[in-house]
C-alpha positions in Angstrom: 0.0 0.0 0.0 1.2 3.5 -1.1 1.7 6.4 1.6 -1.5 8.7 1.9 -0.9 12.0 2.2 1.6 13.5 5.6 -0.2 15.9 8.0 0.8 19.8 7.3 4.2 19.8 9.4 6.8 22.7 9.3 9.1 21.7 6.8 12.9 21.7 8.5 14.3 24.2 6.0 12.6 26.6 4.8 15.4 28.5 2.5 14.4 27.8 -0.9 16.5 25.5 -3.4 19.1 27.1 -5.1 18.3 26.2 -9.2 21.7 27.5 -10.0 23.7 25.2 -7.9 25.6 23.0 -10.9 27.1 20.9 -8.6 24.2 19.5 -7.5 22.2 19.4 -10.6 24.9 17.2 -12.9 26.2 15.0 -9.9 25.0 12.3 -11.9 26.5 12.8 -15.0 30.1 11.5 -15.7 32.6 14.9 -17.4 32.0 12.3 -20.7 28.8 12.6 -20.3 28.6 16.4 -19.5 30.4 17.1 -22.8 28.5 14.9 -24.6 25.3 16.9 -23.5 26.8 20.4 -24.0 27.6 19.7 -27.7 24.5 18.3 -28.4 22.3 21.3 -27.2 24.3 23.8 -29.2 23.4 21.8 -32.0 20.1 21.7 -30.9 20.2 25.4 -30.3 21.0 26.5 -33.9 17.9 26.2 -35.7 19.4 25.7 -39.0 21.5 23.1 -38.1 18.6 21.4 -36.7 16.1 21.8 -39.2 18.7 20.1 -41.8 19.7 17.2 -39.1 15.8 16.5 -38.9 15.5 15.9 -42.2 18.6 14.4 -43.1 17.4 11.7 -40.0 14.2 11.2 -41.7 15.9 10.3 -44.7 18.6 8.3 -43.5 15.7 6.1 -41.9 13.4 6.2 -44.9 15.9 4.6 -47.0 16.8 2.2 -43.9 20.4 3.6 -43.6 22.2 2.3 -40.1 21.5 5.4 -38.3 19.8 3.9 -35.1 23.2 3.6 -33.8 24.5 6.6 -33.6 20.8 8.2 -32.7 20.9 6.2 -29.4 24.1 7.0 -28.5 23.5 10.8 -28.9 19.7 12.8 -28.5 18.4 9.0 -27.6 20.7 9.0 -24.2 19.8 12.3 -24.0 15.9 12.3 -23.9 14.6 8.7 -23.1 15.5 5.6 -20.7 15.5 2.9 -23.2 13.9 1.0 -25.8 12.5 -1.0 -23.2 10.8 -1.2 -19.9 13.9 -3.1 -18.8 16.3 -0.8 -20.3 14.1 2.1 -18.9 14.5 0.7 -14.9 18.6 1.5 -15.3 17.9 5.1 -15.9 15.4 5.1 -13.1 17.7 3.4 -10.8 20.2 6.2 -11.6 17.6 9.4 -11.1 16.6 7.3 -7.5 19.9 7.6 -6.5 19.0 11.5 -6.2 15.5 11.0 -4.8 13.9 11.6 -8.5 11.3 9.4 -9.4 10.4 8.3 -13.0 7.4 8.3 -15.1 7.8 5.5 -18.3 6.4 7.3 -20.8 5.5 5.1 -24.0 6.4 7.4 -26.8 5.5 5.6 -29.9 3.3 8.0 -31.7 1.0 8.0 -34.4 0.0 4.5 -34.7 -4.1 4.4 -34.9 -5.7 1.0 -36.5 -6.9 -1.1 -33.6 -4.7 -3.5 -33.0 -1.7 -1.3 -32.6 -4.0 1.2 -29.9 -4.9 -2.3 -28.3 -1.0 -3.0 -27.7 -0.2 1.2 -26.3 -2.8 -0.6 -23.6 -1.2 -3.4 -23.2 2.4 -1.9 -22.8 1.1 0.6 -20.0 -0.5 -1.6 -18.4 3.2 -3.6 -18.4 3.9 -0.2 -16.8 2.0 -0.3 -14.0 2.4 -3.4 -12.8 6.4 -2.6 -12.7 5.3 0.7 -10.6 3.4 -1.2 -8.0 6.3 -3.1 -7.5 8.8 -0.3 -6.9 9.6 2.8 -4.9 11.0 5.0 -7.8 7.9 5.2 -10.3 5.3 7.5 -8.2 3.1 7.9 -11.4 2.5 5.9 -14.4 1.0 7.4 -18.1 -0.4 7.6 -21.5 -2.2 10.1 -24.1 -4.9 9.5 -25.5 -4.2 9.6 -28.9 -2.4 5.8 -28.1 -5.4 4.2 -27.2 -8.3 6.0 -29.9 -7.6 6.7 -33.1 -7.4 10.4 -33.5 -10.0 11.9 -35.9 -12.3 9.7 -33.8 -11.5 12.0 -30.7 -12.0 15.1 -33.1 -15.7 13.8 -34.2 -16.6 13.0 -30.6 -15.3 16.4 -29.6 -17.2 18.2 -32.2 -20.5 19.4 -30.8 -23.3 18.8 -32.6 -21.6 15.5 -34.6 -23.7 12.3 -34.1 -21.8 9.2 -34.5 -22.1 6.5 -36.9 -22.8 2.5 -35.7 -18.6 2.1 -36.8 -18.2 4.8 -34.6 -20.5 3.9 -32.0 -18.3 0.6 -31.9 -15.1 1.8 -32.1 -15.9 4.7 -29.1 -17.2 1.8 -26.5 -13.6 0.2 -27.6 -12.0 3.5 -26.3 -14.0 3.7 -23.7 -13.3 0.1 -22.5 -9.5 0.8 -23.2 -9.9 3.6 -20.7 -11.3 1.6 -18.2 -9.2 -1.2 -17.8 -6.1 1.0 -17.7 -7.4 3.2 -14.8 -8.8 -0.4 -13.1 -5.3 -1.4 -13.5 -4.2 1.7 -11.9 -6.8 1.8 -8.8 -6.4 -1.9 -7.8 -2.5 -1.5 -7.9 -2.9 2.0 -6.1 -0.4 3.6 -9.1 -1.7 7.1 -9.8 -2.1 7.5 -13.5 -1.8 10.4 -15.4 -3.7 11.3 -18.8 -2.2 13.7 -21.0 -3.2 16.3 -22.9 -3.9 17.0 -26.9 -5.0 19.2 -29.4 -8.1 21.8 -28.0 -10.2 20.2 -30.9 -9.8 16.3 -29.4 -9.9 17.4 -25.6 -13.6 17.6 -25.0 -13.6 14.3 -25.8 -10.9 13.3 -23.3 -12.2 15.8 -20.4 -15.2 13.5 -20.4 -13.5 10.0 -20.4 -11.3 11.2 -17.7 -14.2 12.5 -15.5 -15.7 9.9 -15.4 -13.0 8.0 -14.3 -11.9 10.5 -11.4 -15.5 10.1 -10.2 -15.3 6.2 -10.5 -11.7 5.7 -9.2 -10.6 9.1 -6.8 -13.2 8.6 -3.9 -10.7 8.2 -1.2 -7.8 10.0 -3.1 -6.7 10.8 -6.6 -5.6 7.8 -8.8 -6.7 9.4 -12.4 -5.2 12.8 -13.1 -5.9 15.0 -16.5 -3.7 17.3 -17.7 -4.6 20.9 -17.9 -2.6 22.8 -20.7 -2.4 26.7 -19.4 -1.6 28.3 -22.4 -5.0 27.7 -23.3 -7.3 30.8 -21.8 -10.3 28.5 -21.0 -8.3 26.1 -18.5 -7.9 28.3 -15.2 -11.7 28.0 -15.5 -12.0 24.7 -16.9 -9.8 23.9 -13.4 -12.2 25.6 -11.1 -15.1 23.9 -12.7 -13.5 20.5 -12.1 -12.9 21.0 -8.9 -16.5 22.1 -8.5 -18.1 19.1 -10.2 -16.0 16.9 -7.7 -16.5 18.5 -4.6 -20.4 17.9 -5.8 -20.0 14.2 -6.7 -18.2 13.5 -3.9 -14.5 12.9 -5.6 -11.2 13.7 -5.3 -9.5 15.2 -8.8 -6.2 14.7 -10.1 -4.5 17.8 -12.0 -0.9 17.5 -14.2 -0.7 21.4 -15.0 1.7 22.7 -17.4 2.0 25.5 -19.6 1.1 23.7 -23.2 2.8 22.7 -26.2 0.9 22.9 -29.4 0.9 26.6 -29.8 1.4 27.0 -33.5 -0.3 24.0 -34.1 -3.2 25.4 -32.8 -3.2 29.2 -33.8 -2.6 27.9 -37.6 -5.5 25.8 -37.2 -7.9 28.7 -35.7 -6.5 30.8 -38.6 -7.4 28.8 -41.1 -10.7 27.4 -39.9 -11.8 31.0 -38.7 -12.2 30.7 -34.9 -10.8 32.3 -32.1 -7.6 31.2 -31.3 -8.1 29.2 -28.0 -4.4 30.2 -26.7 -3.6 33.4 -24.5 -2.2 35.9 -26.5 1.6 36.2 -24.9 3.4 34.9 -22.3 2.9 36.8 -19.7 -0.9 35.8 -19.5 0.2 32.5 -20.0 2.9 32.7 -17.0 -0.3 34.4 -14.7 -2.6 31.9 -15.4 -0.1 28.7 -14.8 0.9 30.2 -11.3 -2.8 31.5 -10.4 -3.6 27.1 -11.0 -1.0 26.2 -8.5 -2.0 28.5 -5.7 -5.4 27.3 -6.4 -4.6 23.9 -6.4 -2.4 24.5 -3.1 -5.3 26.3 -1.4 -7.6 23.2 -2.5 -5.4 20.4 -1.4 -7.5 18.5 0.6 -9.4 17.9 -2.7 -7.1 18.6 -5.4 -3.6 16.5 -6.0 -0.9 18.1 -8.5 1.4 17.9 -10.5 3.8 20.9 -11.5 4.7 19.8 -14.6 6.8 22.6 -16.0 10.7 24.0 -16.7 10.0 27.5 -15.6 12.4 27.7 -12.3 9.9 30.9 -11.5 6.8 28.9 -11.0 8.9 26.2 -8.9 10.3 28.6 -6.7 6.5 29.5 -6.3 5.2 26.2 -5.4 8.1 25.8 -3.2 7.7 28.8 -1.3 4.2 28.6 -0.9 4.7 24.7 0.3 7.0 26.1 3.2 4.7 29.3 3.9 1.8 27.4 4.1 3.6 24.3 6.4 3.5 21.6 4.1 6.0 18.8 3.8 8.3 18.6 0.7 7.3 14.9 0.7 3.8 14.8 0.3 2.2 12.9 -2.0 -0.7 15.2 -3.4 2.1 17.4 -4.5 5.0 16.2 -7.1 7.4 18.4 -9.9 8.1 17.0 -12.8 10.6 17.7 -15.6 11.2 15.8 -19.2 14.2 13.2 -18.9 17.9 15.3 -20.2 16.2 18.7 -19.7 16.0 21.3 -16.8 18.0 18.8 -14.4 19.0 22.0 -12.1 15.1 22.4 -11.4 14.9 18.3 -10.7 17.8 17.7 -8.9 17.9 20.7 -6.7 14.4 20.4 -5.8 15.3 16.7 -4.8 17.7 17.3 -2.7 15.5 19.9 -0.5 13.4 16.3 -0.6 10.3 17.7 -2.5 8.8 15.0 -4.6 10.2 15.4 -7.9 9.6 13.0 -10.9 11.2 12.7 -14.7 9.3 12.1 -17.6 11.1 9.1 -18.8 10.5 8.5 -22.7 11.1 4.3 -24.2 10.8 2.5 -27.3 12.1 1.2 -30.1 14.3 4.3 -31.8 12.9 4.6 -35.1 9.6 4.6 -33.2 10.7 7.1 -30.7 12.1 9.2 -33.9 8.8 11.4 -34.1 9.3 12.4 -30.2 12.4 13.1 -30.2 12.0 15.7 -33.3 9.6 17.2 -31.5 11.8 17.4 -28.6 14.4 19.1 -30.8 12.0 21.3 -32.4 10.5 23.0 -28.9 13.8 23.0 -27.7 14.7 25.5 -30.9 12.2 27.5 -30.5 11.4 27.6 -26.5 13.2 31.1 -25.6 15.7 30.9 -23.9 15.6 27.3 -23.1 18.3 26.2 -25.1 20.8 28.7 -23.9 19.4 28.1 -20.3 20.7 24.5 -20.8 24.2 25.2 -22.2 25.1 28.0 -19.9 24.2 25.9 -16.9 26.2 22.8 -18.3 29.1 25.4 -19.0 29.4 26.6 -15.3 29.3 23.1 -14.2 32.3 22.2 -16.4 34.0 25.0 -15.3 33.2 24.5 -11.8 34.9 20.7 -12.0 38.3 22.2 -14.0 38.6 24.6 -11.1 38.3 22.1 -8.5 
């Protein structure tokens, strides 16, 4: 049985993390290792170079070239635990040697006939049973899109759209998908997160998930959704869900972080003619993410979250608030969580003040994987700031260990 949640107790320090503190953050990483990063985000970082080394990849596997090689041995390592579950459990065993847990993320992506969505179901629920085993995996996961096939979640999400009898069939195979993975999840007492998608497939999701929050969170939160802030409708759509469970009786489960389809979705509103459903600029979007976590904090007894998010500024704010407010790093309705090789000075600093901090840890088979991890090099281009965050930080801590 899994801890329940640790009564509100003065934290013992309550100076806040420092998320500059190198020596700390890349402890784990070998000066091999450190180098091998640095060099990689600078190519990263240049947009040309990685625009051309996208497409050159895509290529190179297209025509079945022997690639995978040198892929897992550079923005592979980086960015996911394995190809495997078992390969996966090294890197977690690493990150526990900090106090980070792991999250094993399935990150094969657009596969939608049935009998490949049938198998994303099969390999989470692999997933879970692992975490109910172990210490080091506080939260298992999926998205949606891996066990429906995605135009389906469009048409469902569609107001007004009445399905078909194909469609009829194929939603109760969704829905019976959903089920048995947040079963799974409940009877091994694994909380299980559901990510987010598009805005125009979410409706779709919002209701799967609260009905399994109502089903599954009576005594606490098992089944979390995921609440994307850029989006202007979700500091509402947060409120509301925390209204509808306080009414049914039910505790909710939040993941909040800031969003990452923004073009995707102002091209789309563009070119269908709605309103763009995403805040305008970042600073609205930066309001609305910390106004959800001092929400959530002040709702705790009903609400458990998940800071899912690289911006040290909302950290520090959870953090802060956490010792203001007298509430243990440790407990469980309250966890950070980072993406595997990324922002390891928010992950491991916070771990060391023993908050409960997680890492997103990606697996599968690399040419699989390849659409993640292009993604991953794309947002990393074009997240401000991010990229340069990531080398500077690495650069210090090289510095720092020629010096010593």
């Amino acid at each position: 049985m899994r801890p329940t949640a640790e009564p509100l107790t003065a934290p013992s320090a309550a100076a806040l993390p420092d998320l500059s503190d190198t020596r700390i953050a890349f402890a784990h990483k070998s000066d091999g290792a450190l180098r091998q990063a640095y060099w990689l985000f600078l190519v990263i970082g240049n947009p040309t170079v990685s625009a051309v080394g996208q497409w050159l990849t895509q290529v190179a596997l297209a025509l079945r070239l022997p690639i995978t090689g040198l892929i897992k041995a550079t923005i592979f390592r980086q960015f996911c635990g394995g190809e495997t579950i078992t390969e996966s459990l090294a890197t977690a065993e690493v990150l526990a040697r900090s106090g980070v847990g792991t999250i094993l993320d399935h990150s094969v992506e657009g596969q939608d006939d049935e009998a490949a969505l049938d198998d994303t179901v099969t390999e989470v629920l692999r997933t879970i049973a692992v975490a109910k085993d172990r210490g080091d995996i506080p939260f298992c996961v999926f998205k949606p899109t891996g066990i429906s096939r995605t135009e389906l979640l469009a048409d469902i999400s569609a107001a007004g759209t009445a399905m078909n009898a194909d469609e009829e069939w194929e939603w109760q195979r969704v829905q019976k998908r959903m089920e048995r993975l947040c079963k799974a999840a409940h009877d091994a007492d694994v909380p299980l997160l559901v990510d987010a998608e598009e805005s125009w497939l979410q409706p779709a999701i919002d209701a799967l998930v609260d009905s399994m929050m109502a089903k599954y969170n009576r005594t606490r939160a098992i089944v979390y959704n995921t609440a994307q802030l850029y989006r202007h409708d979700r500091l509402a759509f947060l409120k509301a869900s925390h209204a509808k469970a306080l009414a049914g009786g039910y505790h909710i489960g939040m993941k909040l972080v800031r969003g990452a389809y923004m073009e995707k979705e102002r091209e789309r509103a563009a070119e269908k003619g709605y309103p763009s459903p995403i805040h305008t600029d970042k600073a609205a979007v930066d309001r609305d993410y910390d106004a959800a976590i001092v929400y959530c904090l002040e709702h705790v007894d009903h609400i458990a979250f998940m800071a899912g998010t690289h911006n040290e500024q909302s950290c520090l704010l959870l953090a802060r608030l956490m010792n203001e407010r007298g509430i243990a790093h440790s407990d469980v309705r309250i966890c950070f969580a980072q993406l595997l090789g990324m922002s390891d000075n928010i992950s491991y600093n916070l771990a060391a003040a023993h908050y409960r901090v997680a890492k997103y840890v990606p697996y599968g088979p690399v040419r699989e994987v390849l659409p993640y991890l292009i993604r991953r090099a794309a947002e990393n281009t074009s997240v401000k700031g991010q990229t340069g965050r990531e080398l500077g930080l690495i650069a210090a801590e090289r510095k720092r260990r020629k010096g010593a």
